[in-house]
N, C-alpha and C positions, 0 to 999 in steps of 0.2 A: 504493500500500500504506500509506503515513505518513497519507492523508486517511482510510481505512478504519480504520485503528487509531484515528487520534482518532473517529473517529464510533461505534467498538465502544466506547469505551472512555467518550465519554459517554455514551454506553445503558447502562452496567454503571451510572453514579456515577447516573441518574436512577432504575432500576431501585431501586438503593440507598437510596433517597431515600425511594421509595414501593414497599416492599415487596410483593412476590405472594405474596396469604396464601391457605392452604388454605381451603378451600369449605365454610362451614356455611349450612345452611336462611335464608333470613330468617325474622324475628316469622310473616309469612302463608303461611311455608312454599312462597313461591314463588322456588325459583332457575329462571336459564334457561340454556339449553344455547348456544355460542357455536362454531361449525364454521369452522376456515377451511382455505382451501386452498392449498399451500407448491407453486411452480413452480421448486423453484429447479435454476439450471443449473450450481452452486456444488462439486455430488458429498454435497450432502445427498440425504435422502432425499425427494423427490416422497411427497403424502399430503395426507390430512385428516386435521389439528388439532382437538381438543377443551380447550375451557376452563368452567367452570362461572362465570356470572354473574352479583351478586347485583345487581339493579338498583336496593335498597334503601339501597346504599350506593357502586354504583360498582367492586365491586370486582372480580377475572376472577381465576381460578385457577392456575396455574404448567399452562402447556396441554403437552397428553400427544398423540401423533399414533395418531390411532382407527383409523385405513387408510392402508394404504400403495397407490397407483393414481397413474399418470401423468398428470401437466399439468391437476390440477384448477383451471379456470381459472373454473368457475362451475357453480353447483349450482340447485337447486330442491328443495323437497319437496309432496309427493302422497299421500293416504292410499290403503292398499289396503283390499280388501275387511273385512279383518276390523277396521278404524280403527287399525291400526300405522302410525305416520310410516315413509315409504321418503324415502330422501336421493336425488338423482338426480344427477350429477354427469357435465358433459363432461369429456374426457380428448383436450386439445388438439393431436394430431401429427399427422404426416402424413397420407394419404389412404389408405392402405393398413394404415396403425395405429388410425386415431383410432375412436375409443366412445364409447358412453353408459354408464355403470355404474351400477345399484343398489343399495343397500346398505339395511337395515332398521336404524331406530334403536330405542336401548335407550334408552328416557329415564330410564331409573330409573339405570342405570349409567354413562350416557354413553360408548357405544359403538357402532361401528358393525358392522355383517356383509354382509358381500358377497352379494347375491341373484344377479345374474349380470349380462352387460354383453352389448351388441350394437356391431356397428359401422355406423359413420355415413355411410359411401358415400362422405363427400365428407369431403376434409382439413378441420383447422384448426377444428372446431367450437367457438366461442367465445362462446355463450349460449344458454338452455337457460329454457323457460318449460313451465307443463304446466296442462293445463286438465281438472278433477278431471270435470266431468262426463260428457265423453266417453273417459276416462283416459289422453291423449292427452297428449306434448309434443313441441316443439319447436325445433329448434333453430337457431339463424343459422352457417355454416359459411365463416369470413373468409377462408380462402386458398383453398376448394375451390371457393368465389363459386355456392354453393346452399345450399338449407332442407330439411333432413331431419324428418320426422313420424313418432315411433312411437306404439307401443301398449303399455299398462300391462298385465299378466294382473292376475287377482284378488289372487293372492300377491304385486303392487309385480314381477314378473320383467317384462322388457320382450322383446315380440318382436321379429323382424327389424325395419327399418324401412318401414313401408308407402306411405311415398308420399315422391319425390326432386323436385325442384325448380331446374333448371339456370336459375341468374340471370345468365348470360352471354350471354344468349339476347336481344339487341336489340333483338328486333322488340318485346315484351313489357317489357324493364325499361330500355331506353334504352341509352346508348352513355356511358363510362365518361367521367369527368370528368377538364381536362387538369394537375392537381397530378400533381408525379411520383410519387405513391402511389397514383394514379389511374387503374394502366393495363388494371385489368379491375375488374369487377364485386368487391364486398368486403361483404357481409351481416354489419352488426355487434350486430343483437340482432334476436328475434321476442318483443314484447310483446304481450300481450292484452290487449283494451279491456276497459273494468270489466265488461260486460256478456258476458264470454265470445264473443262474436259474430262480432269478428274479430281479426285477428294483423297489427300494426305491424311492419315489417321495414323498419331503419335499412339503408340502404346507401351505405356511404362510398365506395364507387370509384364510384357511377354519381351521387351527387349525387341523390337523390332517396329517400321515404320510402314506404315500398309494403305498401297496404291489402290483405288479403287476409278476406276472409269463409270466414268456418268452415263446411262442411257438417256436417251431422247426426253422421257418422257420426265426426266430427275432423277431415277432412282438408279442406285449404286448396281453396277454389272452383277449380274448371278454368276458371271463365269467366275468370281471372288477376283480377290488381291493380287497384286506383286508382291511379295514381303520380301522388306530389305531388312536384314538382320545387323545388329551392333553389338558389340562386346556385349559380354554378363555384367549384371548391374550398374549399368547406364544412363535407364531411366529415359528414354524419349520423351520429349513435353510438347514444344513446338517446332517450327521452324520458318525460316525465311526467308521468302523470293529476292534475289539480288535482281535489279532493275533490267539488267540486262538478258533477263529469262535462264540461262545458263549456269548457275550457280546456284545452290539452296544452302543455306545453315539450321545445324540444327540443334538447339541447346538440349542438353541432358539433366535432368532434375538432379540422379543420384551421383553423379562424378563431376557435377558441375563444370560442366565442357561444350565447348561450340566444336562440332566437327562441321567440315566442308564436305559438299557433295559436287555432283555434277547430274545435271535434269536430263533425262533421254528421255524423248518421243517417239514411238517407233508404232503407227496404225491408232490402234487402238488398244494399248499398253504403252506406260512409261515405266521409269525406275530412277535410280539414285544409286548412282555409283561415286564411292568412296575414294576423296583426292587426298589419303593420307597425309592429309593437316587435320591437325584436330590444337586445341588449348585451353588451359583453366580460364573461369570465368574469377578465380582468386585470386588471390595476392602468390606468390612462389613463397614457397614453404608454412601453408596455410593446411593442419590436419586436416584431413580427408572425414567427411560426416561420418557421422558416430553416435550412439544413444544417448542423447542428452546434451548432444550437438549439431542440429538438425539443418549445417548449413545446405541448401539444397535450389539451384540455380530455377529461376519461375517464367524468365521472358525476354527474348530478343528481338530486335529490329533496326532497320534498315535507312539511312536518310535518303530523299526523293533521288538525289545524285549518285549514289552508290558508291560513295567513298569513306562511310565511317557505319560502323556495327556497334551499337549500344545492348547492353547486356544487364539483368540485373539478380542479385543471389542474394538471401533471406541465410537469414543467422550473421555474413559481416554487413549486414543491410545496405550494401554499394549498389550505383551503377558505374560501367565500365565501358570505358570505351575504348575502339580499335581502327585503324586504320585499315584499309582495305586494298589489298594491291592491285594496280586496275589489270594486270598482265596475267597475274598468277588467282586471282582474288586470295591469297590467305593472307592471314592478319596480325596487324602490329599495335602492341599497346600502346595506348596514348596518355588515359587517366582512370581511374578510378575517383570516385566520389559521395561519398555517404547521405544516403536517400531522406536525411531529414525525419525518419522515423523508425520503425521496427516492423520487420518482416515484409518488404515490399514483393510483393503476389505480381503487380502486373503495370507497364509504363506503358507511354504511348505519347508520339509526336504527334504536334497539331496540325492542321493541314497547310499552315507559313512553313511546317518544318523550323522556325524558329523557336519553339518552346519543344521542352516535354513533361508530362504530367506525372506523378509515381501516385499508385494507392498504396498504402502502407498499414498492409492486412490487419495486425496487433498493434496499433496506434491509431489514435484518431485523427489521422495526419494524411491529405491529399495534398501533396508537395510539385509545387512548379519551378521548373530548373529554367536558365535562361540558355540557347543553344546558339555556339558561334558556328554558323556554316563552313565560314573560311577553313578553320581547323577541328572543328568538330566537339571541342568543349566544350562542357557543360558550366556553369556557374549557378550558386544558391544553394537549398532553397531561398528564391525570393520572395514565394507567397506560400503562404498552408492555410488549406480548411480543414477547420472541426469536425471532422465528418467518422464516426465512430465504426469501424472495421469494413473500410473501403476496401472491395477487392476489384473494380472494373472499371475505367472512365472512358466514354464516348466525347470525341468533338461530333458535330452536326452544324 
């Protein structure tokens, strides 16, 4: 309780420091919308957060919670039929609770309204990707160890879900890796390749990263996966597209490592072949997780240019950054920087590419870093919300 009080108590004197000033327009009359999602298991309220952003100056508004909905642990948005932003947001519990919810944005007011929610078949749904042409998304489901796929109606409503995906299944995704977080199947994101074509599914219990091609209609090939296999206890999380289509990264939760890949297309099958580089996302000579030190890497990406790979790991609460060789792409440190809070789950650049956002899962801390393109460092935090076990933030 005495380390929580000092840690609230310097959130208040830095808050202090650098005021949360209400939201006017910039000069080009462009602000943006800033969504995040509050998990907290504290007796707050569970919901989506709204702040107004100016990216002109840096600054984010005294955030106000737009909906209230369970365990928003990750969102997406999708236009419907008539070009309305719909927010789509997983709602992370058990198998017999968990959802998908929709909700329509007001962007003029920044607000959200519930269009209606479906359930997800399978527990523990923990990322949520959607692919506008088919009006299709999908989602990674960590503890139910499956991938659930709906359907958008015209109106952003989502239907039941039309196609389940049991990744427990061996014969098809392998046999679970022997880390003790390893003891079945764990699907911790479904990414789509830039080209909508197919869906990247991280799986951290079985150690391996599993291609799936889109059919026409949205739903994931029956002829199953490619699976690319990684070392034992690795841990797959996510990964990401380097702008140039030819290169993916993919950070590893349990070895806290970005490894390089290389994207092949070949019909209707891709893969990822391994350009032995791989690097810590630590400090050099930082022990390696352990029971009761659970440092464990959460989330990478890419700036619009492709010359710098930001990185972030939960236990020394950094983000890190790297240089990227435009010849070779692997990568060189540049900085490291301490996320302003504890446990940072998940960052993400704004759409200037000049900021980036961290939620900071075990702190009530949504931290804005200032980003210099030139060189790719970070500076701050400049600004933090109150915002009690942030794990997700959307620009819009």
């Amino acid at each position: 309780m005495a380390n929580r009080r000092q840690f609230l108590k310097g959130l208040s004197m830095c808050m202090a420091a650098q005021p949360i000033m209400s939201m006017a327009r910039n000069k080009a009359g462009k602000r943006l919308s800033l969504w995040v999602g509050s998990c907290s298991m504290r007796g707050a309220k569970n919901g989506i957060f709204h702040s107004w952003f100016d990216p002109a100056t840096g600054t984010l508004s005294e955030p106000v919670l737009a909906a209230e909905t369970q365990q928003p642990s990750f969102f997406t948005t999708m236009k419907d039929a008539r070009g309305r932003q719909v927010l789509y947001t997983v709602n992370e519990l058990d198998a017999d609770k968990s959802t998908v919810t929709a909700f329509a944005i007001d962007e003029t007011a920044g607000t959200l309204t519930q269009i209606n929610s479906a359930a997800s078949v399978i527990g523990g749904p923990t990322y949520i990707s959607a692919r506008p042409s088919t009006h299709t998304l999908y989602t990674a489901n960590y503890t139910g160890s499956g991938l659930s796929v709906f359907h958008a109606r015209p109106d952003g409503a989502l239907d039941p879900v039309i196609q389940h995906i049991d990744t427990r299944d061996t014969a098809r995704f392998g046999t679970p890796g022997p880390h003790v977080r390893q003891g079945i199947s764990h699907p911790h994101s479904t990414q789509l390749s830039p080209d909508g074509k197919f869906v990247i599914v991280n799986d951290l219990g079985d150690d391996s990263i599993d291609i799936f091609a889109v059919a026409p209609d949205g739903r994931l090939s029956d002829a199953g996966p490619t699976l690319v296999k990684v070392p034992p206890q690795t841990g797959p999380r996510h990964v990401a597209f380097h702008p140039n289509g030819k290169w993916v990264y993919g950070i590893d939760e349990l070895d806290n490592t970005l490894r390089l890949y290389a994207w092949e297309e070949k019909g209707s099958a891709a893969t990822l072949r391994y350009l032995d580089e791989s690097i810590l996302t630590t400090a050099p000579g930082t022990p390696a997780p352990a029971a009761g030190r659970p440092w464990t890497a959460s989330e990478v990406a890419i700036s619009p240019d492709g010359r710098f790979l930001y990185a972030c790991t939960r236990g020394d609460d950094s983000l890190t950054v790297f240089a990227i060789d435009a010849k070779t792409g692997k990568l060189n440190f540049k900085q490291r920087i301490g996320t302003g809070g504890r446990t940072p789950r998940f960052f993400g650049l704004d759409p200037t590419a000049n900021w980036i956002i961290c939620c900071n899962n075990n702190s009530p801390a949504v931290t804005l870093f200032k980003r210099n393109p030139a060189d790719g460092s970070l500076s701050g935090p400049v600004q933090t919300l109150a915002i009690e076990s942030p794990e997700y933030a959307l620009f819009t």
